[in-house]
C-alpha positions in Angstrom: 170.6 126.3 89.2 167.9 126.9 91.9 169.2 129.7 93.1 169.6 131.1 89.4 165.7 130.0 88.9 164.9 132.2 92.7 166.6 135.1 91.2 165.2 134.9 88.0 161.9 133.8 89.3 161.9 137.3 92.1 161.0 134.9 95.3 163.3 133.7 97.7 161.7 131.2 100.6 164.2 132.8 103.4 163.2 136.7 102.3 159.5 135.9 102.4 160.1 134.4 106.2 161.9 137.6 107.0 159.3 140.1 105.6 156.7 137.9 106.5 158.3 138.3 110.5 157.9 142.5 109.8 154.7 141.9 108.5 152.8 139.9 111.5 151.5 143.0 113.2 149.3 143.3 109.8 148.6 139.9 109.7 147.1 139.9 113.6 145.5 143.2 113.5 143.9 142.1 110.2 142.4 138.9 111.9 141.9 140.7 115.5 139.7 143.3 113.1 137.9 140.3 111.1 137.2 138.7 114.8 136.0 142.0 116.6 133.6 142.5 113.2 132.3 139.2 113.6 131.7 139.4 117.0 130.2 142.7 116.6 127.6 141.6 113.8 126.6 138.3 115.6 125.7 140.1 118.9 123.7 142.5 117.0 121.9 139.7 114.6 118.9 139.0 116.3 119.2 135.3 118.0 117.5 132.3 116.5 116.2 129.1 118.9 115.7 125.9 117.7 113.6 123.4 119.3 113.8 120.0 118.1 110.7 117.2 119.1 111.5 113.8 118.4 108.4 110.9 117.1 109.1 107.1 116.9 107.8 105.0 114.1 106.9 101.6 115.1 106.1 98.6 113.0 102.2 97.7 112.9 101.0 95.8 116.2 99.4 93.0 113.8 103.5 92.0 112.6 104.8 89.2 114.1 107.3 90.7 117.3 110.2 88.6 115.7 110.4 90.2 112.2 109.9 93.5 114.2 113.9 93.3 114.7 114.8 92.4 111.4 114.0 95.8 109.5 115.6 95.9 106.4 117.3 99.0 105.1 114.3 99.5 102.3 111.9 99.4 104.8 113.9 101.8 107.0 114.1 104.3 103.4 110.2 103.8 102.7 109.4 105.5 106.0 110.6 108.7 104.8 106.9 109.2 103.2 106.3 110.2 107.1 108.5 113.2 106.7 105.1 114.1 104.3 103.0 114.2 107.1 105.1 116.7 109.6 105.8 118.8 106.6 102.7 119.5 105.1 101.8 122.7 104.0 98.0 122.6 105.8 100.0 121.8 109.0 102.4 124.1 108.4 99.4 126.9 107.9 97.4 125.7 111.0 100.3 126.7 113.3 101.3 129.7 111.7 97.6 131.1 112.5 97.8 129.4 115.9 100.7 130.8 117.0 101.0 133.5 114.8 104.2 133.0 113.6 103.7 135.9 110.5 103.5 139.1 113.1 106.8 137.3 115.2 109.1 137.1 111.9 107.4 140.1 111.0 107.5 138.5 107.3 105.2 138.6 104.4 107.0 135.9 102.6 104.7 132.7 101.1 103.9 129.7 103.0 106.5 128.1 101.4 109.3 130.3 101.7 108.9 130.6 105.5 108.3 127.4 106.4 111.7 126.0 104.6 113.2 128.7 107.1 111.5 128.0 110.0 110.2 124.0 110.0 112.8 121.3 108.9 111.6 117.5 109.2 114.1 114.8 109.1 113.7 111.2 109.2 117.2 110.0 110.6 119.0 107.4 108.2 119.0 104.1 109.5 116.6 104.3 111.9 112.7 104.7 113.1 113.0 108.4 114.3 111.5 111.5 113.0 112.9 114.7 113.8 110.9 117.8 113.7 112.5 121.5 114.5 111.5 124.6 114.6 113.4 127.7 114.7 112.4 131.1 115.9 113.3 134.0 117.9 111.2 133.0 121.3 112.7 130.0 122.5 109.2 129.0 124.1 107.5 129.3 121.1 109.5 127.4 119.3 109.2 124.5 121.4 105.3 125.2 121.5 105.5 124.8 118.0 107.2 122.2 117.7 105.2 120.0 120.0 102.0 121.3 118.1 103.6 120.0 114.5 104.9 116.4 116.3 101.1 115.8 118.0 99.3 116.7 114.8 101.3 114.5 113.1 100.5 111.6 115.4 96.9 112.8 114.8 96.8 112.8 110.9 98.4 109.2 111.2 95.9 107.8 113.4 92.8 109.8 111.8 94.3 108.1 108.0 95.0 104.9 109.2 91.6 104.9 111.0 90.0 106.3 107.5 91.3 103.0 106.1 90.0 101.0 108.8 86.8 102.3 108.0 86.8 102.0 103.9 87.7 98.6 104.4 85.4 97.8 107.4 82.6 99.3 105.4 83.8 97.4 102.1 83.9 93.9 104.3 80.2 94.7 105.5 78.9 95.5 101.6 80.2 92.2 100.8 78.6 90.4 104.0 75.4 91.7 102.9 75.6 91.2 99.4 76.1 87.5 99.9 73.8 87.5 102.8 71.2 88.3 100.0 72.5 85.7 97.7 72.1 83.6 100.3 68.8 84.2 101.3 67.6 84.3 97.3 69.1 81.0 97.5 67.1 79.3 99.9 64.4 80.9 98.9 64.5 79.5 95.3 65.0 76.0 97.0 62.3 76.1 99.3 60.0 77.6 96.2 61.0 74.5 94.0 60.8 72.0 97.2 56.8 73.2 98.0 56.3 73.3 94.3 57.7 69.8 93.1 58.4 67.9 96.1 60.2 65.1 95.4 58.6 62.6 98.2 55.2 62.7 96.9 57.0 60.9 93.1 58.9 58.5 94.8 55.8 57.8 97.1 53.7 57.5 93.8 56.6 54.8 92.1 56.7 52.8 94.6 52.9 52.5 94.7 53.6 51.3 90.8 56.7 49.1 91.4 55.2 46.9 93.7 51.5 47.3 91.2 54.1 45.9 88.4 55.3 43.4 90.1 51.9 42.2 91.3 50.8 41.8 87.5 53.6 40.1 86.6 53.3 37.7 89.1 49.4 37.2 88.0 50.7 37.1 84.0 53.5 34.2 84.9 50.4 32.5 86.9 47.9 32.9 83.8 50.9 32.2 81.6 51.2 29.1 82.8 47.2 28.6 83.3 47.3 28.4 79.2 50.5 25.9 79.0 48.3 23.7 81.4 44.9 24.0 79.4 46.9 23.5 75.9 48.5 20.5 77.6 45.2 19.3 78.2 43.3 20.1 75.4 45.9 17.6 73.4 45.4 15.0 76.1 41.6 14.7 75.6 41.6 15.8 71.8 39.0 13.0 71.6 36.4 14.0 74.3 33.8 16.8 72.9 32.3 18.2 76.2 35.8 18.3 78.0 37.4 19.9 75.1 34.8 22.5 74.8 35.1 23.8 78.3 39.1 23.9 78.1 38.6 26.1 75.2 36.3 28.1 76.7 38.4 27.8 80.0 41.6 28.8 78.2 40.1 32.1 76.3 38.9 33.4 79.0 42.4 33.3 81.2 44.1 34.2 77.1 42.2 37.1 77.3 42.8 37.9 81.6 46.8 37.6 80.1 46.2 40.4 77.2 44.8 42.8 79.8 47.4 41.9 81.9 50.2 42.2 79.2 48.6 46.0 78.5 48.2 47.0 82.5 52.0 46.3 82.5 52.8 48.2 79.8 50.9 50.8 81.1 52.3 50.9 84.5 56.0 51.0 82.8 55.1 53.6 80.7 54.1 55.6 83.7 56.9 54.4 86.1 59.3 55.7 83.1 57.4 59.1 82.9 57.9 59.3 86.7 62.0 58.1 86.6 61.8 60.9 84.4 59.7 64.1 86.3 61.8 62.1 89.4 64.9 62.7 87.8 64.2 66.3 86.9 63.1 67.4 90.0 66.0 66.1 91.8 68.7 67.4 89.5 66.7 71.1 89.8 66.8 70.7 93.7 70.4 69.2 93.5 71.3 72.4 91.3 69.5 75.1 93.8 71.0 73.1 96.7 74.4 73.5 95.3 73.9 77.1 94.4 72.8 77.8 98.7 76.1 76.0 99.3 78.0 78.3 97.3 76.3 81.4 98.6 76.6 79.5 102.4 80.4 79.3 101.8 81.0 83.1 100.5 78.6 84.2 102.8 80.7 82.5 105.3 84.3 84.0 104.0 82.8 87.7 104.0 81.9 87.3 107.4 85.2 86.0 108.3 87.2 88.9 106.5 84.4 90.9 108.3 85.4 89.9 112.0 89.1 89.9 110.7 89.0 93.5 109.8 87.2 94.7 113.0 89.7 92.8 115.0 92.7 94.0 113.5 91.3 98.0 113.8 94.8 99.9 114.2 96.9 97.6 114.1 98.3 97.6 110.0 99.7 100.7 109.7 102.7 102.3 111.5 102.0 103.7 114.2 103.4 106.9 115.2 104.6 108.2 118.6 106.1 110.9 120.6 109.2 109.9 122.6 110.5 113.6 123.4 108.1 117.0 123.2 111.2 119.1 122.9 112.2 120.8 125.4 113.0 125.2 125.3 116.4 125.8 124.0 118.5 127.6 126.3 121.2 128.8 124.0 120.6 130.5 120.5 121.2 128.2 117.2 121.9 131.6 115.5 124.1 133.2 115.3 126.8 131.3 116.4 129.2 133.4 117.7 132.3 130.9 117.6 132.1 129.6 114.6 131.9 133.0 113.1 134.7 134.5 115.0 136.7 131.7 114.1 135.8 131.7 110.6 136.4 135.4 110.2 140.0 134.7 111.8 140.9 132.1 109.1 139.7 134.1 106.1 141.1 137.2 106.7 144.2 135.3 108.0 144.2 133.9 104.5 143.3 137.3 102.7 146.4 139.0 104.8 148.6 136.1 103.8 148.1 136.1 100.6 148.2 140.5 100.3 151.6 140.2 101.8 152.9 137.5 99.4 151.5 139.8 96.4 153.3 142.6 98.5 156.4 140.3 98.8 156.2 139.4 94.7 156.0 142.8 93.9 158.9 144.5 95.7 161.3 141.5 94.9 161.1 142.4 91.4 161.1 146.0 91.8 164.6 145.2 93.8 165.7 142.7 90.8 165.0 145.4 88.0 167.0 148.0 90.1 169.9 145.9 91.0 170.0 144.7 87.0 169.8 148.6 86.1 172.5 149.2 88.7 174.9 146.9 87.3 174.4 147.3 83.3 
């Protein structure tokens, strides 16, 4: 049956090894061509250098050292913003007109096209690093440049995260003298109402009336009881004229020293009440501005905390960036590479031969099946 389906089909395994073994020359000089071409065109492409400089991303010096080892993997990802910084387009136009990297490629391509073929900025997975490299056709250069691109990117860092030092050094003062005025309004307002109501002078002036009170009401109980006696006696000697006469007289006159006694006290409450009450009023107005200065002491006293806080911590809650290796001048090109494309040409056209000579093979076995069937009919 198979060897009905290999007749029928025109291929035979063994006859393709067999014409395949007259065939080799073809295949070698085929992939001995491809290689010498290869060769041929990488020697003549002009040679490409790539310099790579290497900068470290370290945590912020204000972190505490212990959770500096335990970075997780999203912090690790969020650090590829910094691959911004290297591979901005104003950096990237600063060292082309530095190093004048337009007359060397001899290219009048836009910013963007030539620096995606000359500038490529990786932050490695997994790790802290940032890779920067640069490839051109003068080795030196190319580590030149990419020095210049890792030290300016060091720079922008520090000159941002200094910026934000700044905005929020600046913001921290604002508020330090905002509520430095508060405060001073404060005490002002208390001093003001201290000088202008004092509170000594009213307690000076109730006390003066307390004891005033109590010295009439000692003298009413004593004339009080100056009319009990003279009543008590007026009924004893109810019968006696004279005597009678001068109690009465005796006891209208210390009646009446009660009455004006009776009003003096009434008096003197009425006017310790009024001063309970301007007593009262002052104090709670005093006790209200004193409270307000204490509130404007105590904000006062946080703004200047956060203000020391952020003068102390100046550089140290951002990343800070650093360079661990310059780059050093490439010795070998990074284009062409002349193995890889010899060896690549090999295999294709090692393919493309293979697979002519199996078309080849096809063909001529079915040529020889449609004679031999002709031969025999």
């Amino acid at each position: 049956m198979s060897d009905q389906f290999t007749r029928a089909s025109g291929f035979d395994p063994f006859e393709y090894l067999v014409y395949l073994r007259t065939r080799w020359r073809f295949v070698f000089a085929s992939c001995l061509a491809a290689a010498i071409l290869a060769a041929v065109i990488s020697l003549i492409l002009p040679k490409r250098y790539t310099a790579t400089a290497s900068i470290l991303i370290d945590a912020p010096a204000g972190n505490d050292p212990r959770a500096a080892t335990a970075v997780s993997p999203v912090y690790l990802e969020s650090l590829k913003t910094y691959e911004r910084f290297a591979d901005s387009d104003t950096l990237f136009v600063r060292a082309v007109q530095r190093f004048g990297l337009r007359e060397e490629e001899a290219s009048s391509a836009a910013i963007d096209s030539l620096k995606h073929r000359l500038l490529k900025v990786t932050k490695l997975r997994d790790t802290k690093a940032l890779e920067i490299s640069v490839s051109l056709r003068d080795p030196t250069k190319a580590q030149a440049v990419a020095q210049f691109i890792a030290e300016e990117t060091v720079k922008l860092n520090h000159s941002l995260s200094r910026q934000s030092d700044d905005e929020l050094i600046e913001q921290a003062r604002r508020q330090v003298d905002s509520s430095r005025t508060k405060l001073d309004e404060a005490e002002k307002l208390l001093n003001q109402e201290s000088a202008r109501s004092p509170v000594e002078s009213v307690q000076s002036e109730m006390r003066g009336l307390v004891d005033l009170k109590e010295r009439w009401q000692r003298e009413l109980v004593e004339a009080n009881a100056d009319i009990a006696d003279y009543k008590a006696q007026l009924k004893v000697q109810s019968q006696a004229t004279a005597d009678s006469d001068k109690l009465l007289r005796d006891l209208a006159g210390v009646s009446a020293r009660a009455e004006v006694l009776r009003k003096e006290l009434d008096s003197v409450s009425r006017s310790i009440h009024q001063k309970e009450t301007e007593l009262a009023q002052r104090t709670a107005r005093q006790e209200r501005l004193g409270a307000d200065r204490q509130s404007a002491r105590v904000v006062y006293d946080a703004a200047l905390s956060r203000w020391n806080e952020a003068q102390g911590s100046v550089g140290n809650r951002g990343e800070r960036l650093k360079i661990i290796d310059p780059g050093i001048v490439p010795q070998r090109p990074s284009f062409p590479n002349l193995t890889l494309n010899v060896l690549a040409a090999i295999l294709i056209s090692m393919i493309a031969a293979l697979l002519y000579v199996s078309v080849s093979f096809v063909a001529e076995s079915r040529d020889k099946a449609e004679a031999h069937r002709i031969a025999y009919r």
